[in-house]
C-alpha positions as CSV (number, residue, x, y, z in Angstrom):
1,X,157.6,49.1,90.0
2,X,154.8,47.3,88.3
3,X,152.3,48.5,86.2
4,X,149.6,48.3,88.9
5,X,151.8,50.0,91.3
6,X,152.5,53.2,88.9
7,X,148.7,53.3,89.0
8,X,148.2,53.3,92.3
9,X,150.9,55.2,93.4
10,X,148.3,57.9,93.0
11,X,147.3,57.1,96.6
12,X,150.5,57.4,97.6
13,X,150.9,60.5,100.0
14,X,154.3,61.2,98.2
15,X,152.0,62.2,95.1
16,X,150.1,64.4,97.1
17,X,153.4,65.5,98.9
18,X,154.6,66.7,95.6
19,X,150.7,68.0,94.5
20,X,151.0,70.3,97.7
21,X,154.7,71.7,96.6
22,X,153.4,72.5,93.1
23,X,150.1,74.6,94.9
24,X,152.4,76.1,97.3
25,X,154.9,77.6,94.8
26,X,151.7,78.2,93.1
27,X,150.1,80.7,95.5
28,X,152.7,82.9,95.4
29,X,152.5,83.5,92.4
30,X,148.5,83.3,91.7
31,X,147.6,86.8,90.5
32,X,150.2,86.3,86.9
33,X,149.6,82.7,87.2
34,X,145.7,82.7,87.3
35,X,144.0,85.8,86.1
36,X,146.2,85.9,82.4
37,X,145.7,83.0,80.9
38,X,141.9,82.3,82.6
39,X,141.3,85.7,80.7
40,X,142.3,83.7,77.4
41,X,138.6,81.7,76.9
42,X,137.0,84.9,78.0
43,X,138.7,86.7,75.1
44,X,137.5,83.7,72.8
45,X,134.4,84.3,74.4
46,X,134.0,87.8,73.5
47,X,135.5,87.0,69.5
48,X,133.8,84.2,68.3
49,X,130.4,84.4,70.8
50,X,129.7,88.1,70.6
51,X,131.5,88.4,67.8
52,X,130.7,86.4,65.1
53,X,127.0,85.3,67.0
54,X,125.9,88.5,65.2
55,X,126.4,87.0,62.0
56,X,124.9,83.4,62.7
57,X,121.6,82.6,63.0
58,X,120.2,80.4,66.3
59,X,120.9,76.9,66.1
60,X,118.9,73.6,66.9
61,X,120.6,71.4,69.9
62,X,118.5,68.3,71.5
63,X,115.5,70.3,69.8
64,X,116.2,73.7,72.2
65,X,117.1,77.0,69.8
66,X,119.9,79.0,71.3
67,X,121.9,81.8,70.0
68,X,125.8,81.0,68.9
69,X,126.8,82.8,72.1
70,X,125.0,80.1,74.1
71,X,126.5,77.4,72.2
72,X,130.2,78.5,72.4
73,X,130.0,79.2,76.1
74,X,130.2,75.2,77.3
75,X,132.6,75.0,74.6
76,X,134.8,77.3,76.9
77,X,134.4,75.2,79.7
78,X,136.1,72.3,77.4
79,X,138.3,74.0,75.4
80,X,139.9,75.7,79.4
81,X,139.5,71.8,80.3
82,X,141.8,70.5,78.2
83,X,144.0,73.6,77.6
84,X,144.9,74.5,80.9
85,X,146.4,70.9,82.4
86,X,147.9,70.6,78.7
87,X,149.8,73.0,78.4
88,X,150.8,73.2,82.6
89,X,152.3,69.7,81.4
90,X,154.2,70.6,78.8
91,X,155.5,74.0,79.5
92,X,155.5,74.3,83.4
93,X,156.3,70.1,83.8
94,X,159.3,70.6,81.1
95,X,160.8,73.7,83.2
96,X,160.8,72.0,86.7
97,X,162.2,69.2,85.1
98,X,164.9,70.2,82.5
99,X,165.8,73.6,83.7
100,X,164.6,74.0,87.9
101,X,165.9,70.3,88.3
102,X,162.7,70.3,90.8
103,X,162.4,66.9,90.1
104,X,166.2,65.8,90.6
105,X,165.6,67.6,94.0
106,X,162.6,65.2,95.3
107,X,163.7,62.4,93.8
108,X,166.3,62.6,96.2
109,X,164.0,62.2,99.2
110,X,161.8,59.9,99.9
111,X,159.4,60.4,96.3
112,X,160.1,57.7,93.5
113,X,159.3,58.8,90.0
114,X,155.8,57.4,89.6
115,X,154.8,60.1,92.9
116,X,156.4,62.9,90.3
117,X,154.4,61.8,87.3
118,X,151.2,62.0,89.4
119,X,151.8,64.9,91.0
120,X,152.3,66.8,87.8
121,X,149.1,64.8,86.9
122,X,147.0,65.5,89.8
123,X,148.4,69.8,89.8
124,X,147.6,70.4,86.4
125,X,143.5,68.6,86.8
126,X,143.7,71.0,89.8
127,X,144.7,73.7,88.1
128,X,142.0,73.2,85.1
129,X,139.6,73.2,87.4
130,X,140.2,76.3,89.0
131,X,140.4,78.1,85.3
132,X,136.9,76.6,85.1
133,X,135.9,78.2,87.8
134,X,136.3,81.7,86.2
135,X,135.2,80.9,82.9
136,X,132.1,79.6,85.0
137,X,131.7,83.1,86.6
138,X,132.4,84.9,83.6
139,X,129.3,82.8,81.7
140,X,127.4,83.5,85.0
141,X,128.0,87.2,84.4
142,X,127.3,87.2,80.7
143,X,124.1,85.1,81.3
144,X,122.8,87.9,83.7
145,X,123.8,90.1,80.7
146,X,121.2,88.2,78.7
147,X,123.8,87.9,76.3
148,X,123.8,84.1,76.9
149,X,120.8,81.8,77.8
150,X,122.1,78.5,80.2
151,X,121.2,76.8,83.2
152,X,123.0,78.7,85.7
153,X,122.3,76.6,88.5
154,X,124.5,73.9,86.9
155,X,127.6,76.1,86.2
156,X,128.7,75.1,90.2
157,X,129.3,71.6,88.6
158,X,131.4,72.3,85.9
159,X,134.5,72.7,87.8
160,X,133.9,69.4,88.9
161,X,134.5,68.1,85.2
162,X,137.7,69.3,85.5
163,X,138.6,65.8,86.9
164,X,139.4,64.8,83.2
165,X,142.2,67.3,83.2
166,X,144.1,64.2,84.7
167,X,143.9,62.6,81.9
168,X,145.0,65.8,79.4
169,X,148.1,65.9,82.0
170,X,149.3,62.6,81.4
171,X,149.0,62.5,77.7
172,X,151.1,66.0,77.7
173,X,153.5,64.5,79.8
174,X,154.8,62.0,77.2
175,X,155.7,65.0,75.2
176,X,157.5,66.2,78.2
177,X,159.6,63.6,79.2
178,X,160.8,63.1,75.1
179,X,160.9,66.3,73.0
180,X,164.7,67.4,73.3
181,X,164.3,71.0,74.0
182,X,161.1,73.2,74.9
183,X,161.6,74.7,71.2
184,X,160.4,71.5,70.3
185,X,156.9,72.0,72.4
186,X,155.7,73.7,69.3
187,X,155.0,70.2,67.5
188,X,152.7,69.0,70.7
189,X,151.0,72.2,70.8
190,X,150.2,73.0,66.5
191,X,149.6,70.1,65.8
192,X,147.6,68.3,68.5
193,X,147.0,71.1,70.9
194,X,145.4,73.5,68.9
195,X,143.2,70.8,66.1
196,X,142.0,69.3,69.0
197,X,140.9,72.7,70.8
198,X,139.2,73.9,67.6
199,X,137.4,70.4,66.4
200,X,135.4,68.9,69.1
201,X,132.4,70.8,68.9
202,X,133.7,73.5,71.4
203,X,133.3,76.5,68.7
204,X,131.6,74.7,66.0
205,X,129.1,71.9,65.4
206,X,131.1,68.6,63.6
207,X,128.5,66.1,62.1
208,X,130.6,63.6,61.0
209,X,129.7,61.9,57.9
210,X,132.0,58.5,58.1
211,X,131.7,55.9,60.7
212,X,135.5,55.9,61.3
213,X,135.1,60.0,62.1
214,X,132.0,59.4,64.3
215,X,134.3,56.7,66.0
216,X,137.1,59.2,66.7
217,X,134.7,61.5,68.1
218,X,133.5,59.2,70.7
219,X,136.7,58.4,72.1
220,X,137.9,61.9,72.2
221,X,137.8,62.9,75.7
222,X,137.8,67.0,74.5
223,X,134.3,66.6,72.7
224,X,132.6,64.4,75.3
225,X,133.6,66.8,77.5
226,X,132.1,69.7,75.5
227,X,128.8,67.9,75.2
228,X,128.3,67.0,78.7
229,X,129.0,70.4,80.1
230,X,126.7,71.5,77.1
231,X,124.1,69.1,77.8
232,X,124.4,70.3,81.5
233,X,124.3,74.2,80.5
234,X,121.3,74.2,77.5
235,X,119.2,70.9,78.3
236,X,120.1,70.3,81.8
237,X,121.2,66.6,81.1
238,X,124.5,65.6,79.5
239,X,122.6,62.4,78.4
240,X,125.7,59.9,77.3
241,X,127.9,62.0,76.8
242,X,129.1,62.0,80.8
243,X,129.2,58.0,80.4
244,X,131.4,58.8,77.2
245,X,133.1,61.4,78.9
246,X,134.0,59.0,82.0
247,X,134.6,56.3,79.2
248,X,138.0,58.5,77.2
249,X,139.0,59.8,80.5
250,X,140.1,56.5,81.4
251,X,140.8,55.4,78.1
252,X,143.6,58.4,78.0
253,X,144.6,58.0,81.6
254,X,145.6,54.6,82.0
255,X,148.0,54.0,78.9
256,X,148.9,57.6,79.2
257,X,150.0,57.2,82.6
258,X,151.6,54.3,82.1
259,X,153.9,55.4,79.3
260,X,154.4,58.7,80.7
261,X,156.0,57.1,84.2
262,X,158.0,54.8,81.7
263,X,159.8,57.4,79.3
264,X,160.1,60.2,82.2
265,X,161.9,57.3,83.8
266,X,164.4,57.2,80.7
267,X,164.7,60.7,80.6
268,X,165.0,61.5,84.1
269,X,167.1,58.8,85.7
270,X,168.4,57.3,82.7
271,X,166.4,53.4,83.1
């Protein structure tokens, strides 16, 4: 299939066919498969906002003052973004694929491989989104609480940014569809996993002195999508930052996407 068509093929009702298996199993399993690790940002929440915001003074964003608290809580919303389709690729992707032989199984029907790659893309944006969700309530609650100050009107929209959890998905999958044995998960996740959670302005401002660092910055679909859901939360406009954001979502997905279809083909069927 042709590059174009392993783009498209996210049209395809076979992607969606496989989408819909992945919620189903899902379901029945949504109380240890939601509520746990959507309780990990709210545990962030409570360390670094509540807990360290006593010791730093309010800072200055687009010229508003707000308390640390206030600034970390957006970060949430990016850092449960990128983290949860991540790590659904990696981990969850790599069982149904090496150990389940899930993907053997529908490969055997009617699906071609490009339907499984988007599937797996398509489940794990899903899935960020609705982590989003509850970080959103929880940031509802704890504005009520007066512990932060945002825009709650806008938090509705933030699931919505979930959309670049696509793109998160397909970058993770070329780590599934090469690394020998989930052991091996551990390089994906210390060393870009976790540096990319922690430096894109989702816990701490990054002014970037070099050009090449600022450049990095604005391709980096993590910290565009910290300062539009930011910009949303404090100021009420994400300014650029959602052009930027829409900018590295494609940037990621496309290549991603296309590599990902291309060595999950090697791994799976051996092309």
């Amino acid at each position: 299939m042709s590059a174009v068509g392993n783009l498209t093929a996210v049209a395809n009702w076979r992607s969606w066919a496989v989408f819909r298996r992945n919620a189903l199993v899902f379901l029945r399993n949504w109380r240890t498969a939601v509520i746990p690790p959507a309780m990990e940002p709210v545990i962030f929440f409570v360390a670094f906002g509540i807990g360290f915001g006593g010791f730093i003074e309010d800072l200055d964003y687009g010229g508003t003052m707000i308390n640390y608290a206030t600034y970390v809580a957006p970060g949430l919303i990016a850092y449960t973004g990128f983290g949860t389709p991540y790590y659904e690729a990696l981990y969850s992707a790599y069982v149904r694929m090496f150990y389940q032989k899930t993907w053997d199984g529908i490969l055997a029907t009617q699906v071609e491989l490009p339907s499984v790659v988007w599937g797996e893309i398509l489940w794990g944006a899903v899935r960020g989104m609705v982590n989003i969700s509850i970080v959103s309530l929880v940031i509802a609650a704890f504005d009520l609480l007066g512990i932060v100050d945002v825009k709650v009107g806008f938090l509705v929209f933030m699931p919505l940014l979930g959309f670049i959890g696509c793109a998160f998905a397909s970058f993770a999958l070329i780590f599934t569809a090469t690394v020998p044995a989930i052991d091996h998960m551990n390089y994906p996740v210390f060393l870009i996993g976790w540096p990319l959670s922690l430096v894109s302005n989702t816990f701490f401002p990054i002014d970037p002195h070099s050009t090449a660092l600022w450049a990095l910055m604005q391709v980096n679909p993590v910290y565009q999508l910290a300062e539009c859901a930011r910009g949303l939360l404090v100021l009420g406009n994400p300014g650029s930052h959602l052009l930027g954001l829409l900018g590295s979502t494609a940037l990621f997905l496309v290549p991603c996407t296309l590599l990902s279809v291309r060595l999950t083909r090697r791994r799976v069927l051996g092309d």
